[in-house]
MDTraj code that builds the backbone (N, CA, C; nanometers):
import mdtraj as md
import numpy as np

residues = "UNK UNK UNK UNK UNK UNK UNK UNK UNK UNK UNK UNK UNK UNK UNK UNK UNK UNK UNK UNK UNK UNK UNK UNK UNK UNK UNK UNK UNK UNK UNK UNK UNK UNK UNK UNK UNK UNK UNK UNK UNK UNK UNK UNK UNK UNK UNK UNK UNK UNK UNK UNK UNK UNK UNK UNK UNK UNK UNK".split()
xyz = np.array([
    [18.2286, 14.4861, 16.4134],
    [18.3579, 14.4755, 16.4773],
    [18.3915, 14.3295, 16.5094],
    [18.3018, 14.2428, 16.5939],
    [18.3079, 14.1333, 16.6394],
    [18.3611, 13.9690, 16.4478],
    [18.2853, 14.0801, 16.3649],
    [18.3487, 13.9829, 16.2482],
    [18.4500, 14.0194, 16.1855],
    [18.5611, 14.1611, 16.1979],
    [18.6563, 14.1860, 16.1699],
    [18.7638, 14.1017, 16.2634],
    [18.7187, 14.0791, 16.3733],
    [18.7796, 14.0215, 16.4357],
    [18.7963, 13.8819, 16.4441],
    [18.7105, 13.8207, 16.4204],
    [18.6785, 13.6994, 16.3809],
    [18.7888, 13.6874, 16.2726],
    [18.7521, 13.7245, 16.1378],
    [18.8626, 13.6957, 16.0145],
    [18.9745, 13.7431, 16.0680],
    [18.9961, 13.8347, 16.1337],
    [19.1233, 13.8241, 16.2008],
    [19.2114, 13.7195, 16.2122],
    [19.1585, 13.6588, 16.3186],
    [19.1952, 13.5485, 16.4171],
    [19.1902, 13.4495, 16.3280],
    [19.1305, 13.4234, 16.2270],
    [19.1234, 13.2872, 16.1405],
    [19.2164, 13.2856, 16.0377],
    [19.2350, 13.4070, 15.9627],
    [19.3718, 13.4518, 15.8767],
    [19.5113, 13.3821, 16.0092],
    [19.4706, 13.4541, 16.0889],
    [19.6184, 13.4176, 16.1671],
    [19.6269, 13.3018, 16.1894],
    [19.5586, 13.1859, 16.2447],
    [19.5565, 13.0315, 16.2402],
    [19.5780, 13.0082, 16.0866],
    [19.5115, 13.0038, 16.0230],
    [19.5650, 12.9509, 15.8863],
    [19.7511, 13.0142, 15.8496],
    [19.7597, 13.1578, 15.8804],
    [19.8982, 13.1515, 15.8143],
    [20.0122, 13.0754, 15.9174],
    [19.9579, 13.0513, 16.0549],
    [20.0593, 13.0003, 16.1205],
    [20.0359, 12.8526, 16.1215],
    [19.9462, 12.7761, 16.0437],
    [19.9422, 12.6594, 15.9878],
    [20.0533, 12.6078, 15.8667],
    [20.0638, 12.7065, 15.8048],
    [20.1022, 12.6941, 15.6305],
    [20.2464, 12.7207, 15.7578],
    [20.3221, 12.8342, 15.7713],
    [20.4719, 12.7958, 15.8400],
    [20.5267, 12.7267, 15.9092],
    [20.4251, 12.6477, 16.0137],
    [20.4582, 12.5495, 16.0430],
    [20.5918, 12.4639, 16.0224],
    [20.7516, 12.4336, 16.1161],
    [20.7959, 12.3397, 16.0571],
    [20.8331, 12.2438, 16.1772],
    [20.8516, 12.1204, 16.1039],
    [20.8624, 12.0179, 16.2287],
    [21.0346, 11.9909, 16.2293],
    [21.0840, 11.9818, 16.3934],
    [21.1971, 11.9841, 16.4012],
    [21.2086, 11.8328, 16.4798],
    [21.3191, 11.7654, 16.4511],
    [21.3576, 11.6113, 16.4984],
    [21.3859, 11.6455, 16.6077],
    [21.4606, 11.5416, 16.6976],
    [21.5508, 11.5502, 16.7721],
    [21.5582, 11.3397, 16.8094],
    [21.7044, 11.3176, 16.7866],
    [21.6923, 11.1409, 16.7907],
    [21.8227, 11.1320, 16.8565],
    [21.8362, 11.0425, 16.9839],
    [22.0052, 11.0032, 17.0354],
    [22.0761, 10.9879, 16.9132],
    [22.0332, 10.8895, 16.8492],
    [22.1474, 10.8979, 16.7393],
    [22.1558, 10.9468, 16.6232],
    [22.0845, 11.1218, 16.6534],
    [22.1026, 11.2340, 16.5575],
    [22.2738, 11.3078, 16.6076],
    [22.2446, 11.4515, 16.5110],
    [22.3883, 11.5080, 16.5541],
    [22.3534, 11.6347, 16.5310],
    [22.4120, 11.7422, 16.6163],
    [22.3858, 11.8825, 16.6396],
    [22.4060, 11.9124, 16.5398],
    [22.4819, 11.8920, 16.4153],
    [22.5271, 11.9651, 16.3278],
    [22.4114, 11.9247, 16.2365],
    [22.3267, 11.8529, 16.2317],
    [22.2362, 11.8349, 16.1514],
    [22.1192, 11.9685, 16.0892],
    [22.0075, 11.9354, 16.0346],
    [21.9446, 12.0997, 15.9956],
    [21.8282, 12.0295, 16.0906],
    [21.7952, 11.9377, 16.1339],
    [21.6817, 11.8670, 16.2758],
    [21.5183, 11.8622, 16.1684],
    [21.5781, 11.8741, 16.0301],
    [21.4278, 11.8609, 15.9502],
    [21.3883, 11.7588, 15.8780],
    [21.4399, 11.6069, 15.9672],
    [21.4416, 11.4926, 15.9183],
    [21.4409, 11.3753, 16.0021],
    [21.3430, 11.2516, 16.0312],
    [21.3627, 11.2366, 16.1417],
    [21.4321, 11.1013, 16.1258],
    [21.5835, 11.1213, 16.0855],
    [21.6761, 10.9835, 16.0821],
    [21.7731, 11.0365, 16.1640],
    [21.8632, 10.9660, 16.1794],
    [21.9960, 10.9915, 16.2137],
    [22.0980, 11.0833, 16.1651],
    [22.0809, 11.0612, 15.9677],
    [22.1337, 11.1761, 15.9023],
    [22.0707, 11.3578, 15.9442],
    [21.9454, 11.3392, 15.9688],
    [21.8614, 11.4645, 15.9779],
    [21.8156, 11.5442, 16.0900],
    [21.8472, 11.4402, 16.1840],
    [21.7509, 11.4885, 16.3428],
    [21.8775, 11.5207, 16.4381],
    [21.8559, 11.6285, 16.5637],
    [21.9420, 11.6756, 16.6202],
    [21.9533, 11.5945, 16.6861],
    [22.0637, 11.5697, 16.8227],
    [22.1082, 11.5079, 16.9356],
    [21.9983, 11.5190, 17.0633],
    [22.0529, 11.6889, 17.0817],
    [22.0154, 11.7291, 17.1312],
    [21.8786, 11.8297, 17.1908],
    [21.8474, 11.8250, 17.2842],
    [21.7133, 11.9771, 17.3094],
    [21.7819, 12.0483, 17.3250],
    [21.9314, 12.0930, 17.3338],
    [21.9380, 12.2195, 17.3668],
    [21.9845, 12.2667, 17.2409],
    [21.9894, 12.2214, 17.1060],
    [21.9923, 12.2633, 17.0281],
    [21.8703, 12.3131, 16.9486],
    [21.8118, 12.2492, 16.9928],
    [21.6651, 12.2881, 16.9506],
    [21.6246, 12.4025, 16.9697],
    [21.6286, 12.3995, 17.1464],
    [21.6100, 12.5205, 17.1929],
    [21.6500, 12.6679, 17.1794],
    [21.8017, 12.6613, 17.2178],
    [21.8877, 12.7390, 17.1903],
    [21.9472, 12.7508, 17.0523],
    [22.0102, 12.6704, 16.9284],
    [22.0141, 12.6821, 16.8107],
    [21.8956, 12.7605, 16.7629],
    [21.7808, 12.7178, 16.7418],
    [21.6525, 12.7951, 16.6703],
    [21.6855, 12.9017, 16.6914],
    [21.6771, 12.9680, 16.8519],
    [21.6696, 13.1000, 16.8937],
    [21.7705, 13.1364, 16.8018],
    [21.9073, 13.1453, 16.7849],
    [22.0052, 13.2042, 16.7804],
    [21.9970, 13.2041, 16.5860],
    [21.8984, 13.1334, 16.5579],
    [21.9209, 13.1508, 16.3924],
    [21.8030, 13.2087, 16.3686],
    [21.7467, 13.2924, 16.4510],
    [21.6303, 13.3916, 16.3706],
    [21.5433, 13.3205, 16.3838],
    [21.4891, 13.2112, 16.4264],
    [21.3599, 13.0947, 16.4230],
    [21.2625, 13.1803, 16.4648],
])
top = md.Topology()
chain = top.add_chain()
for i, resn in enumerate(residues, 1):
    res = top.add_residue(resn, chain, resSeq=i)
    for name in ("N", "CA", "C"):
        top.add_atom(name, md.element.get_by_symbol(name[0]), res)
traj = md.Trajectory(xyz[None], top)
């Protein structure tokens, strides 16, 4: 039992490794951005887009 569980838990770290995505956020980004870039063209303004945007798109 104790090694079903084991591969368990290690499958799950690895797949939540691989989805992983990194989100920007820069003053002189812009909300309308996709925040998956960390320039000005790419990175959000804001945290509350971060926050609240993600939520609201299924993140």
């Amino acid at each position: 039992m104790k090694k079903k569980l084991a591969t368990l838990l290690l499958f799950i770290g690895i797949v939540q490794q691989v989805t992983a995505t990194n989100y920007y956020i820069r003053i002189d980004g812009d909300d309308s951005n996709t925040g998956l870039s960390n320039t000005p063209e790419g990175a959000w303004r804001s945290i509350n887009t971060a926050l609240y945007g993600y939520a609201n798109w299924g993140g």
